[in-house]
Each structure stands twice: as C-alpha cells, then as structure tokens.
C-alpha positions as CSV (number, residue, x, y, z in Angstrom):
1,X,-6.9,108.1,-33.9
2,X,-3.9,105.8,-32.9
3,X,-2.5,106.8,-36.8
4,X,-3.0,110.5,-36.1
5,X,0.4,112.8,-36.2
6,X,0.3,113.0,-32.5
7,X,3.6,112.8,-29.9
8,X,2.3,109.6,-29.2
9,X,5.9,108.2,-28.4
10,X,6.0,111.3,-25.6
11,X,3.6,108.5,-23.4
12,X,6.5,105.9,-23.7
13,X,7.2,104.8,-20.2
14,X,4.8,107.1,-18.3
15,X,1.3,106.9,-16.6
16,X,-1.7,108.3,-17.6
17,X,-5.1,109.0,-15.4
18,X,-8.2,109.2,-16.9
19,X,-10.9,110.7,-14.8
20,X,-14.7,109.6,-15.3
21,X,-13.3,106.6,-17.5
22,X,-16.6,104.9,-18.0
23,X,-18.2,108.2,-19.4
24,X,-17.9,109.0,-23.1
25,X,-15.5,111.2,-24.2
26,X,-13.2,109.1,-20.8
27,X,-13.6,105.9,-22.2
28,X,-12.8,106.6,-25.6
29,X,-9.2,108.1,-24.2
30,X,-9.3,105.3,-21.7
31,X,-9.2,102.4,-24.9
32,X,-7.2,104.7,-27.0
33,X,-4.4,104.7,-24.8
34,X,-4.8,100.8,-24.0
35,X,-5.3,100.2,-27.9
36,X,-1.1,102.4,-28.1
37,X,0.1,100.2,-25.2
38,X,-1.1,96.8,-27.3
39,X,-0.8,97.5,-30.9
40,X,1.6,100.4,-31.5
41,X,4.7,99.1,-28.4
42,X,4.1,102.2,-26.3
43,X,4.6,101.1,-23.1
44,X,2.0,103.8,-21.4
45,X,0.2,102.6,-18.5
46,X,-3.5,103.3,-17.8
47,X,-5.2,104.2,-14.6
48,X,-9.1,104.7,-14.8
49,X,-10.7,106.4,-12.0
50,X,-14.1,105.4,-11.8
51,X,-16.7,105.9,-9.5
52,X,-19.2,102.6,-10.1
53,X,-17.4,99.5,-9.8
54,X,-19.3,97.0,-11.9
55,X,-20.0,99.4,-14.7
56,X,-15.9,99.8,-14.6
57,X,-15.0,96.0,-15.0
58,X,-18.3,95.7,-17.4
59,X,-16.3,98.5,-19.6
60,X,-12.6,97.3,-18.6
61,X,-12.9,93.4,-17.3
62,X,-10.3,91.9,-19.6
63,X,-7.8,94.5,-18.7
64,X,-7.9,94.1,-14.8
65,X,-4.7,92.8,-13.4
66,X,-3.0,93.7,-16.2
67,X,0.4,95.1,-15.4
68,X,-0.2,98.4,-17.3
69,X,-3.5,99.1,-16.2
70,X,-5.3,99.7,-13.1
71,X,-8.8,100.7,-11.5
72,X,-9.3,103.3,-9.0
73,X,-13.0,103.2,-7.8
74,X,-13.6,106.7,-5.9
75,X,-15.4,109.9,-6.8
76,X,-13.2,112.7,-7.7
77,X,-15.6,114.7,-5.1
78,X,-13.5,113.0,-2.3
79,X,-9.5,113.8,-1.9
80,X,-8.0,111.4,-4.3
81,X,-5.7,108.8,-3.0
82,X,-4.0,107.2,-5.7
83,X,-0.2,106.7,-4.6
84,X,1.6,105.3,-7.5
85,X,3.2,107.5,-10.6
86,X,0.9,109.6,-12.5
87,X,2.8,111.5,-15.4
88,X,-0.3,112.6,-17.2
89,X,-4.2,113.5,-16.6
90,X,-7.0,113.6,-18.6
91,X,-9.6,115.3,-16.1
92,X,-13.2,114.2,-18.1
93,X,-15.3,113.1,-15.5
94,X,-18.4,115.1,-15.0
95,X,-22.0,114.6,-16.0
96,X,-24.1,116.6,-18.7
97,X,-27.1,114.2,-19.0
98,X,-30.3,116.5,-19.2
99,X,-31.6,113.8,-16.5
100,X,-29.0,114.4,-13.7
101,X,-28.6,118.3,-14.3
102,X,-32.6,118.0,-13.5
103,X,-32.3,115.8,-10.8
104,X,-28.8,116.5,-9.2
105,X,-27.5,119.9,-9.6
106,X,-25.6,120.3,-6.7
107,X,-24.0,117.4,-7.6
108,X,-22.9,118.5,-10.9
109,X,-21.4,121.4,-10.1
110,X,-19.8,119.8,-7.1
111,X,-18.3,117.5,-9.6
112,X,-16.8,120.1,-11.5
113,X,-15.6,122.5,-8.8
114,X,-14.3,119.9,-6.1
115,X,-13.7,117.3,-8.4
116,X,-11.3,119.7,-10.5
117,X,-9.9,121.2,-7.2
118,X,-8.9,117.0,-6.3
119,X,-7.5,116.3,-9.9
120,X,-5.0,119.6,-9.8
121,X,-4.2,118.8,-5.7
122,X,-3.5,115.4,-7.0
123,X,-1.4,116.3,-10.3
124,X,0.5,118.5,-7.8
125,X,1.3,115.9,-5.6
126,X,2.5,113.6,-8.1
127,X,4.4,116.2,-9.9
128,X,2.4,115.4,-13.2
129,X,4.0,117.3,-16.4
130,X,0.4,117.7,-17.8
131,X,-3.1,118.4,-16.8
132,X,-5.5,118.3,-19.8
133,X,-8.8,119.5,-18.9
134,X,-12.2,119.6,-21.1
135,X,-15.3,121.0,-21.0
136,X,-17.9,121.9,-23.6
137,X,-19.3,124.8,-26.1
138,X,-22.2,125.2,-23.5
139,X,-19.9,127.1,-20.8
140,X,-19.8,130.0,-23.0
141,X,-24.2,130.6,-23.5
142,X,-24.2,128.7,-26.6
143,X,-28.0,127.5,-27.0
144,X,-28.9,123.7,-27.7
145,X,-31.6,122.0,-28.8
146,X,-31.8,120.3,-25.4
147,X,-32.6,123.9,-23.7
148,X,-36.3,123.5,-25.5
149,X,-37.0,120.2,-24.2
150,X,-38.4,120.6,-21.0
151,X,-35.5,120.8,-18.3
152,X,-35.2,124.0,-16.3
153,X,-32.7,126.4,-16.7
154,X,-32.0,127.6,-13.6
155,X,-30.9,124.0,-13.2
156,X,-28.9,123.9,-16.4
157,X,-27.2,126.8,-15.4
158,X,-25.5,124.6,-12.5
159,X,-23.6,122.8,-15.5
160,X,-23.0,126.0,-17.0
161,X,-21.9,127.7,-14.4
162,X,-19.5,125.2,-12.7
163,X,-17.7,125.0,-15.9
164,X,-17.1,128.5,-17.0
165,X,-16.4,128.8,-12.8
166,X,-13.5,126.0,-13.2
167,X,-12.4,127.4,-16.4
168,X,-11.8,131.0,-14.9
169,X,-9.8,129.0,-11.8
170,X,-7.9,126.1,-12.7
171,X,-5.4,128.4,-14.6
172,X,-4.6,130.4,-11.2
173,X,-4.3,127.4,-9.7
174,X,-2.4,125.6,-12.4
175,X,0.0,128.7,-12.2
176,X,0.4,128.6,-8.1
177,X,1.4,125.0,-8.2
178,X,3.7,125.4,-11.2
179,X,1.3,122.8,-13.3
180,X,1.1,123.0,-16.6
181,X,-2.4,122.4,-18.2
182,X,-4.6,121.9,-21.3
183,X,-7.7,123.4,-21.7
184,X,-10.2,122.2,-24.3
185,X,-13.6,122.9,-25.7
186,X,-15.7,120.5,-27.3
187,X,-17.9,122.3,-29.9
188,X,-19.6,120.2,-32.6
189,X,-21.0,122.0,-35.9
C-alpha cells in the first residue's frame, strides 16, 4: 500500500489520529502510516486512540515512547481531550461484530453518533485540514449473509441506522465548522 500513487509526501511533517486503532480496518491505517514514518522518510506522526489499554500496547508496544507516536486511551463516546497537533483524522472506530450489535446496541449507535459528534468537535478544535470518515455497504439496506444467522434485526438496524444517521449529518456539520471531510464506503464484491 506504502508503493501506491498516493500524496503520501502531503503527511510530511503533520499528525495523524486514528480512531478505534486496535480495530481492523484502524490498525491497518494505524501500521501503514508507522510502516511511511520508518521505511519511506515521512516524518508523519501517529496518534492511536484506543479505548482498552492492554490490547493497545499488545497491538502497539514497541512503538510507545516513540517520538512520533502516541497512545490516547479513551472512548470517543466521551469529549476527547487530546491537546497536541492533529493535522489529519481517520475516524474508524465503531463496532460491527454480530455479537456486540446483539448484545450492545445502544452502545453501537452511541459510538457512531456521539463518537462522530467528538471526532468532528475535536478536528474543529485543532483546526484539522481533513476528516476522513468510513462506514460500510450495510448503511444503505444491502443484505448479508450475516442477516440469516440468527441475530435480530431490530438490533441490527441500530448499526444501520446510526450510520446512514451520521452519514446524513456529519456533512452539515462538516460545513458549519468549515471542515473539510472524506466520506467512504466499504463494499466488497
């Protein structure tokens, strides 16, 4: 990915915060970046905002105390307080595992609604030049395989739901506070 035609060069010099590091899609951005800082002299510096400590250090241990790296343990459900520079985010925490959207709806959506509500009050705080924001197919009634296992709907309608909710907002929002911002959709197949 690090060989891709990308502006890589544009992170030369500037921060980047990854939300929900330690989740997949997060910690593949979270090593790509590191991977451009050690191997390919781009002198980008990583912040990974995680909410579970030990799984963090398990993922990022060798990298801690690092000058270009740093942890911030919190939940993007909470205001969050991160005061150094943050040039760049890459909002991806949030949970789709057919277990929690079973067990936890409430706390799905109130990842994606407050959590993205925290991310863009934080990016306008720090006067971040992007907000890059991703969700999945799923938002717009695509059906899965997973719908015919056994989880409820009306609960998988909370990740649904929040998503397509956050989609339809974070643009006004973006707007208001003069952020600029990347929506994405993952869609496989």
């Amino acid at each position: 990915m690090s060989e891709a035609r990308l502006p890589w060069r544009e992170l030369d010099g500037k921060t980047v915060l990854v939300t929900g590091a330690t989740g997949m899609l997060a910690s593949y951005v979270t090593w790509l970046l590191l991977h451009l800082h050690e191997h390919a002299g781009i002198s980008v510096s990583v912040v990974a905002l995680c909410r579970n400590r030990q799984r963090a250090e398990q993922y990022f241990g060798s990298y801690v105390g690092k000058s270009y790296f740093s942890l911030l343990i919190q939940d993007v459900c909470e205001p969050i307080t991160y005061e150094g520079k943050v040039d760049y985010v890459f909002h991806l925490a949030g949970n789709a595992s057919p277990h929690f959207i079973n067990t936890d709806p409430v706390g799905i959506m109130k990842c994606n609604l407050l959590g993205t509500i925290n991310v863009l009050e934080m990016a306008r705080h720090h006067a971040a030049k992007r907000v890059l924001f991703a969700s999945t197919r799923e938002v717009y009634g695509k059906k899965d395989a997973a719908n015919s296992k056994g989880y409820c709907a009306y609960r998988r309608i909370a990740l649904d739901t929040s998503k397509l909710e956050t989609l339809g907002w974070s643009p006004q929002i973006s707007l208001k506070e003069g952020l600029s911002r990347t929506l994405f959709n993952l869609r496989s197949g």
